[in-house]
C-alpha positions as a printed Julia matrix, in Angstrom:
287×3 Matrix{Float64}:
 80.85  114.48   88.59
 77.35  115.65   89.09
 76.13  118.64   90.97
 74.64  116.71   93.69
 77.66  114.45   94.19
 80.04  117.38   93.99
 77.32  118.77   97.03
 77.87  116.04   99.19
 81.94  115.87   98.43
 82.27  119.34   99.31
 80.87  118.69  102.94
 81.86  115.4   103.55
 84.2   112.67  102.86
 81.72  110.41  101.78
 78.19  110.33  103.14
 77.79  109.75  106.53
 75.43  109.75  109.56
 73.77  108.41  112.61
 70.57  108.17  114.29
 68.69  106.27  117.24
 67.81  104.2   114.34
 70.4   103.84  111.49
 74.13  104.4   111.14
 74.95  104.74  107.49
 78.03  105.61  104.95
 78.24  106.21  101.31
 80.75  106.74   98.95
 81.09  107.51   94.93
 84.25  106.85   92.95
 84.93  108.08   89.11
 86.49  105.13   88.67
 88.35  104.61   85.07
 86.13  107.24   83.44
 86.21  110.68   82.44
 83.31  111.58   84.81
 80.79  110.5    87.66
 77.39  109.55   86.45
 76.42  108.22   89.5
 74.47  109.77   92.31
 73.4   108.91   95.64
 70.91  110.28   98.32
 69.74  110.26  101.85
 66.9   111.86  103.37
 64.68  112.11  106.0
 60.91  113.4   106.3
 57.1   112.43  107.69
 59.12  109.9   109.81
 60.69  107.99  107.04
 64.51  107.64  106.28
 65.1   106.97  102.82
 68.13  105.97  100.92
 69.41  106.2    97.04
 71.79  105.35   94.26
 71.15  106.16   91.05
 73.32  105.2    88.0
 73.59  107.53   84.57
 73.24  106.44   81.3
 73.15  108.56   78.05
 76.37  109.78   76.67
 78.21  113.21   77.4
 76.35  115.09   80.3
 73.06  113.31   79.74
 74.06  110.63   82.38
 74.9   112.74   84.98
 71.8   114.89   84.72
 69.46  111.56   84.77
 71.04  110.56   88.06
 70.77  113.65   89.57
 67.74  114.75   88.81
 65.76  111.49   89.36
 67.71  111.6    92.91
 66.39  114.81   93.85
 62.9   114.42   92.43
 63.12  111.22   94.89
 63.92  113.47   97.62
 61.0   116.33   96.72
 58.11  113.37   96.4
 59.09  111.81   99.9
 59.44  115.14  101.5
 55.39  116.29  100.06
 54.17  113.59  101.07
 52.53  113.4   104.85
 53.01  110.75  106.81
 49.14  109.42  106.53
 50.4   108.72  103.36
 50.99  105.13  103.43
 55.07  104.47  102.77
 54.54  102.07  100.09
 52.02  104.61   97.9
 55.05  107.22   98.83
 57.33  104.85   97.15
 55.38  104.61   94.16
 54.49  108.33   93.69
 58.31  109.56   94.08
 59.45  106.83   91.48
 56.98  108.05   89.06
 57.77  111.29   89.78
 61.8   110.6    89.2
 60.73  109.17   86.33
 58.56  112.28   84.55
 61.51  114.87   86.27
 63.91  112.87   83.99
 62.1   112.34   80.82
 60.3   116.0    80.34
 63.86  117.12   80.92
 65.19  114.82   78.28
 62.71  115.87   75.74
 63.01  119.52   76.58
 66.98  119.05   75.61
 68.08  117.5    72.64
 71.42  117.21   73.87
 69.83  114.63   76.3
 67.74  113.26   74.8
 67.48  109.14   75.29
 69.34  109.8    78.43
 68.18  107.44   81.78
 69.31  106.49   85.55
 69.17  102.71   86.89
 66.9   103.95   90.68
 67.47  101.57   93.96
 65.64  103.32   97.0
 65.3   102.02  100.33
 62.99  103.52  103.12
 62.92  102.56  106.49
 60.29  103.13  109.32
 59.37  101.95  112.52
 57.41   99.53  111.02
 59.34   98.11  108.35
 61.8    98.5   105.37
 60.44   99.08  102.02
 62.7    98.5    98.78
 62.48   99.21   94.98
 64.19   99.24   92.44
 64.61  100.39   88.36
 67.29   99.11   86.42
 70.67   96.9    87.63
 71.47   98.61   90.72
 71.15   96.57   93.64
 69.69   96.82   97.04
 71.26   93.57   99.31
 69.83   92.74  102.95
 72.26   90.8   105.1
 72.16   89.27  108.33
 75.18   87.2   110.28
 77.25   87.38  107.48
 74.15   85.86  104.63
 72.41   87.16  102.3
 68.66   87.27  103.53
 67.31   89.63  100.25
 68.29   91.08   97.13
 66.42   92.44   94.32
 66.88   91.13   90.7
 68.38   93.41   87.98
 66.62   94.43   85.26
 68.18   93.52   82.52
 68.16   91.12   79.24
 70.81   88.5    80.43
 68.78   88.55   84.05
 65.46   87.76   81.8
 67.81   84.6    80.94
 68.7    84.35   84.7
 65.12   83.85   85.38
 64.35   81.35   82.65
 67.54   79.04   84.14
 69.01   79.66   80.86
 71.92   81.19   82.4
 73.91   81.12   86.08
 73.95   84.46   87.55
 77.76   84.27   87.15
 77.65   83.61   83.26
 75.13   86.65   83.78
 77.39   89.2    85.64
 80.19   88.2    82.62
 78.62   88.03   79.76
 79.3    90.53   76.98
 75.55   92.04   77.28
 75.67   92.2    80.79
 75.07   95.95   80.73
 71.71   96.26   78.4
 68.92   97.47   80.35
 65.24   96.04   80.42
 64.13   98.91   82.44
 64.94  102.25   83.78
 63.81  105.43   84.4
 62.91  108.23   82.23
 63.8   106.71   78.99
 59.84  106.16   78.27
 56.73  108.43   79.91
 56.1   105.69   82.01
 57.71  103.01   84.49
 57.17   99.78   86.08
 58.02   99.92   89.53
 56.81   97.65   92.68
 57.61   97.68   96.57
 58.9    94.83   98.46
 58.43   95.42  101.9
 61.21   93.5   104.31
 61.5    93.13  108.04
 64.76   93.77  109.67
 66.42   93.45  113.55
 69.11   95.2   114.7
 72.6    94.37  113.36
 70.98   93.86  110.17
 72.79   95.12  107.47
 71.67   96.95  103.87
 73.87   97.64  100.81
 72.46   99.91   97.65
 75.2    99.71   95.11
 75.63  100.1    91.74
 76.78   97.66   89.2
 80.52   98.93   89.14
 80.72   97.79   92.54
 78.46   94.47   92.59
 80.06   93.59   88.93
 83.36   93.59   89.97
 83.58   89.97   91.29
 81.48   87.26   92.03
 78.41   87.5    94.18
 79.86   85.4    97.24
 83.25   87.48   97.04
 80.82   91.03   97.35
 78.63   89.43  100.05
 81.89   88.24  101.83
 82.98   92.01  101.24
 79.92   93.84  102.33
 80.0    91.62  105.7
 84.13   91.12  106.55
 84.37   94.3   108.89
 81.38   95.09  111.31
 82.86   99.13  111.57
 80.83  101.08  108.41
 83.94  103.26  107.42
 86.14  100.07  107.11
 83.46   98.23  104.64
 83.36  101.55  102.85
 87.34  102.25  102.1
 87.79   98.55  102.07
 85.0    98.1    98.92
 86.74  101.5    97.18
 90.15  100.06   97.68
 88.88   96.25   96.06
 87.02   97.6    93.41
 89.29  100.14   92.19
 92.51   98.0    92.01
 89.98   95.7    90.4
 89.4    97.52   87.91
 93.29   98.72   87.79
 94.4    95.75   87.2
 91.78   95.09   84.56
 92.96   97.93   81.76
 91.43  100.96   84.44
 88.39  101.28   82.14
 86.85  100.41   84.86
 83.19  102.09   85.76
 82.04  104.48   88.39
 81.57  102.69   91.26
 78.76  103.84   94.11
 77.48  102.28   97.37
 75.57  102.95  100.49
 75.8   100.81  103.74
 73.18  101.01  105.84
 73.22   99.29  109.52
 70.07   98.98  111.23
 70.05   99.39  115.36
 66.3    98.24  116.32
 64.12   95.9   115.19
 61.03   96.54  113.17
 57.49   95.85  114.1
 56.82   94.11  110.7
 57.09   90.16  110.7
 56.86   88.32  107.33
 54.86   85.02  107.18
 57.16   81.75  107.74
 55.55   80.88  103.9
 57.09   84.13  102.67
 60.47   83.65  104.3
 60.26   80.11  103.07
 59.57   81.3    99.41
 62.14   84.22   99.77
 64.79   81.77  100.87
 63.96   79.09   97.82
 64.13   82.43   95.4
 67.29   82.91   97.1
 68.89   80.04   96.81
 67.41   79.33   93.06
 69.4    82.63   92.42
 72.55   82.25   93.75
């Protein structure tokens, strides 16, 4: 396991919390491997909450240290920047800075070098929630039991997705499922854009990595993330599913990380009915 998972094992459970906003659990699992390259993160500073997972890639050691450093590197951006700082520009300033915290470190090891870390990172204010997102990890909004917003993995057979040249469930099985188009600190640089959502209370967010998402079909995870209404029940339920999964599938299975995220206000932000038109179209096109 990493050093900042090991941190948050040591005084917890799993991740957990509650505020006059947000109630929110978290949990990482080994899975069937020999270690944890997954990380995740909450925070909260300049009168933002913010939320992370963060997936390792790049052999022996190098995907733990990717994860972990790009999730505290997320953590130091949001918590210099002052809240006249607009939340989106935040956004955009802590991914880049994940991204140059993991590749000088790659290039300063050669044991990691080449290493990288899928990012999802959700921030929520008063005024709205803001996602984004580097790699396959996902960040899902749900609301009365339906998906209302997810983001779209980057990743070759998802490139196919997007041309209609595959079904997202040929996608999630096909042999190249895992090949990255994107993440973050394999190259000096990284694409990264903000989507910003609005939410009401009883509104539900799940950042999870693709051994958790991956493990069935999308309607099966959806029906998952939405069955039980208490957060520790969704949490031990989706650790339970996915690991005897993945038992029952050889136990090679992969680490498997999530956060859940349940909203108790609404926020001041309202989307256009031509944006929740379009979002719903992309949405179903997707599905």
């Amino acid at each position: 396991m990493n050093e900042h998972t090991k941190t948050l094992e040591q005084e917890l459970p799993f991740l957990k919390g509650e505020n006059d906003k947000v109630a929110y659990q978290g949990y990482t699992c080994i899975g069937g491997r020999p270690e944890d390259q997954d990380c995740l993160a909450y925070d909260e500073a300049n009168g933002r909450q913010m939320f992370a997972v963060c997936d390792g890639m790049g052999g022996h050691a190098g995907g733990c240290v990717a994860s972990a450093t790009a999730a505290k590197a997320l953590v130091d951006s949001m918590r210099r920047q002052a809240e006249i700082v607009p939340t989106e520009e935040a956004i955009i300033t802590a991914v880049n800075d994940a991204n140059n915290a993991v590749y000088k470190k790659s290039q300063a090891e050669p044991r990691l070098r080449g290493m990288g870390t899928t990012l999802t990172l959700l921030v929520i204010d008063s005024q709205a929630a803001y996602v984004t997102h580097v790699g396959d990890s996902r960040i899902y909004q749900l609301r009365k039991g339906q998906k209302v917003f997810r983001t779209f993995d980057h990743s070759m057979v998802f490139e196919h997705v997007a041309k209609g040249e595959l079904s997202e469930e040929e996608a999630r099985t096909h042999p190249r499922a895992n090949v990255l188009s994107r993440a973050v600190g394999i190259l000096p640089d990284v694409a990264a854009s903000v989507t910003k959502l609005e939410y009401y209370a009883n509104d539900r967010f799940v950042l999870c990595c693709d051994g958790v998402w991956n493990s069935q079909p999308e309607a099966d995870i959806i029906s998952m993330f939405t069955a039980h209404a208490d957060l520790e029940t969704t949490i031990q339920t989706t650790r339970s599913t996915v690991e005897k999964i993945g038992n029952e599938n050889g136990g090679q299975h992969d680490n498997h990380t999530m956060i859940v995220v349940d909203m108790k206000g609404d926020s001041k932000y309202r989307t256009s009915i031509f944006s929740r038109l379009r979002n719903l179209f992309k949405i179903s096109n997707n599905s």
